[in-house]
N, C-alpha and C positions, 0 to 999 in steps of 0.2 A: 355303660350298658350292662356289664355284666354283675357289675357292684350291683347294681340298681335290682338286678333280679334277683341277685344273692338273697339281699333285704328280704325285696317282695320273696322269695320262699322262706326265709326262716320267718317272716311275720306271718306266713299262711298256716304254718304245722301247729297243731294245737298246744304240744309240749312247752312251747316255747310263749306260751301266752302271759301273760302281765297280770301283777296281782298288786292294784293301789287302790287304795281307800276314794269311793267318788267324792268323800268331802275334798281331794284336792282338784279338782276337775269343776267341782262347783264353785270352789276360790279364786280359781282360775278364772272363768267366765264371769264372775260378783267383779272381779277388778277390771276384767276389758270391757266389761260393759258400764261401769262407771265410770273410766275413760273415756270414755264415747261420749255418756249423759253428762260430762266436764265440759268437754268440748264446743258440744251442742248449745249448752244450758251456762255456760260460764262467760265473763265478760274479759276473757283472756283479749291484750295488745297485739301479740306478737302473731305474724305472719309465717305461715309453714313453708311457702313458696320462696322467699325471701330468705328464711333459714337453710331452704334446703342448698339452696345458689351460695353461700357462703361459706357452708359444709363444704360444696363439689370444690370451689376455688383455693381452699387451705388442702384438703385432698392433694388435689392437682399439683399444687405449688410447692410443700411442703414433704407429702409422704408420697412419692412418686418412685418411681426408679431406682432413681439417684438421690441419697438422701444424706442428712450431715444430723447430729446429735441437737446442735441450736435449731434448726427447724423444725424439726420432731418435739423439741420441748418448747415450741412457741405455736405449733400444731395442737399438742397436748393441751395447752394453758386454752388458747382460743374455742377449741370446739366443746371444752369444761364449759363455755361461759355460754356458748349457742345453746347445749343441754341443758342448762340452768334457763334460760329465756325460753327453752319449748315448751318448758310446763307451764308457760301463762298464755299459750297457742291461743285467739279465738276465730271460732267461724262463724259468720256472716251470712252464710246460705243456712236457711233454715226449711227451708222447702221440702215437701215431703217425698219422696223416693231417692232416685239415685243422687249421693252428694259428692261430687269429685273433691269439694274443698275439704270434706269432711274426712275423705279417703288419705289425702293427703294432709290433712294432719297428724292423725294417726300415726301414719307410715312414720312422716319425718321424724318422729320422736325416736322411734325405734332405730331408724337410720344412723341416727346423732349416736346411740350406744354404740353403733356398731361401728359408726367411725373412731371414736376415741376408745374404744379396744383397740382396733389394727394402728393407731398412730402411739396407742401408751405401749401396746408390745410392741411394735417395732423400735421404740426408742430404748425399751428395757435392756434388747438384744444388743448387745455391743461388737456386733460380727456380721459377713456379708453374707451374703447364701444364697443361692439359685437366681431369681431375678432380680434381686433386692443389695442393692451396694450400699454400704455404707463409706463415705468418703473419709469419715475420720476412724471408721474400722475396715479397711478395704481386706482385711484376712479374715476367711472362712476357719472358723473354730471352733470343731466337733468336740474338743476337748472341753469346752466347757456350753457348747450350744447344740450340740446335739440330743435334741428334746423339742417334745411337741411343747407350747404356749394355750394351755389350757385357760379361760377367763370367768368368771362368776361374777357376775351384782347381786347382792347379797340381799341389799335395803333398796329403798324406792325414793331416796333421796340421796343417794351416792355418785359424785360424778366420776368416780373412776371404776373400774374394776378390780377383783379380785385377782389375780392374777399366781397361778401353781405353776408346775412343768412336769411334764412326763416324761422319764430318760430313756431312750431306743437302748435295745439290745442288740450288739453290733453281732454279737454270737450267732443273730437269729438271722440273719440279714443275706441272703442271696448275694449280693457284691457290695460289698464293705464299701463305707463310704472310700473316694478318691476323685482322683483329677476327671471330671465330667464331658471332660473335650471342647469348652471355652474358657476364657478369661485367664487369666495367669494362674500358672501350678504353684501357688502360695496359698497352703492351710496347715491349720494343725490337727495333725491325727489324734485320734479319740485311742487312746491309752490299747482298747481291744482290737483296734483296728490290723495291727501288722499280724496277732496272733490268728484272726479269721482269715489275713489273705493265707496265710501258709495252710491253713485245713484245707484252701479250696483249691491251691496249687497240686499238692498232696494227692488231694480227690481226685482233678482233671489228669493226676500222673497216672493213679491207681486204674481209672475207667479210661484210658487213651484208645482201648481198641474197642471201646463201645461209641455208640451213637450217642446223640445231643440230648434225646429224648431219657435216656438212661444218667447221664450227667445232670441233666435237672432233677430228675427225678431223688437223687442220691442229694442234692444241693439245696431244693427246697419243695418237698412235694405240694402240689396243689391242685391235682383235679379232681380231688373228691369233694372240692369245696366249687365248682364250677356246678351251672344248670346241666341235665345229662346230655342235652344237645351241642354243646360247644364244649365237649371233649374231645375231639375229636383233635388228630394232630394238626399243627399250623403247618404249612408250606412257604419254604423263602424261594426268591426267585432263581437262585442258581442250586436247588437241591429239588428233583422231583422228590414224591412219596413213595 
């Protein structure tokens, strides 16, 4: 909620407004709308609903939970080849207004990308993390996986993606990464890690006869980046205001 408003006011202040050429905005639309007129107009075999149910089952089966390097790259191979059959999709319903088959072709295609990104990164990642185990990397490893999984399709005949990483700065970070309060206390620390908790030990020594609100504050400020309504302080249940 509060991300969401953050958005919605810096997309409302004009400062902040976007400066891109409409010819990419009408390239945009020339392509989904010729995917459409494909779909519609083309003598495509393949079934979207059939693909989509096949998708959800290698999903399920494979990149779930609990997941191992051989299923991930038998995930990876299989949902390539679902992607490669959606582009011969066809629809059947020709009818003029609402097309649900037509809705759902569309979709699945897009679906299929989004599958075989989260199944190729997750296989890339050689380490466990928050929900996601890996059983032949069952250790959490900041040292070399702490970093967002950025993805790009570049071409429109690509079945995999592009795949960069974004490194966190542990320096920037309100509580360094560490033991989360489940799963077993085995990971590897991210090199910055031991020097940020000392700054913040440091800190909470320096500010010990200040309030919570002054320790944050000192630790990572942030409510000038709040809507002005919900500045206001939080209340726990065993601390009145």
């Amino acid at each position: 909620m509060i991300v969401g408003e953050y958005i919605a006011d810096f997309c409302d202040r004009s400062e902040n407004d976007i400066n891109i050429p409409t010819a990419l905005v009408h390239d945009f639309l020339e392509r989904e709308q010729a995917e459409l007129n494909s779909l519609l107009g083309g003598e495509g075999t393949e079934e979207a609903v059939a693909l989509r149910v096949a998708m959800q089952e290698i999903m399920t089966a494979k990149v779930g939970i609990f997941r191992r390097g051989t299923d991930l790259e038998q995930a990876v191979d299989e949902l390539q080849k679902l992607l490669v059959r959606s582009r011969n999709i066809g629809v059947r319903y020709q009818a003029a207004g609402a097309n649900p088959e037509l809705v759902a072709a569309y979709r699945t295609k897009k679906m299929l990308k989004l599958a075989v990104t989260v199944a190729y990164g997750a296989l890339q990642r050689t380490e466990s993390r928050g929900a996601h185990y890996r059983e032949d990397f069952p250790r959490r490893n900041d040292a070399d996986w702490l970093k967002r999984t950025l993805a790009c399709w570049k071409n429109e005949t690509d079945t995999l993606p592009t795949l960069t990483y974004e490194t966190l700065d542990v320096k920037r970070m309100e509580l360094p990464p560490g033991w989360r309060g489940y799963g077993a206390k085995d990971y590897i620390d991210h090199p910055d890690t031991p020097e940020r908790q000392e700054e913040i030990e440091a800190l909470k020594t320096r500010l010990a006869s200040r309030d919570r609100f002054a320790v944050q504050q000192a630790l990572m400020p942030y409510e000038e980046l709040l809507p002005s309504r919900l500045r206001g302080r939080n209340e726990r249940l065993d601390e009145r205001l």
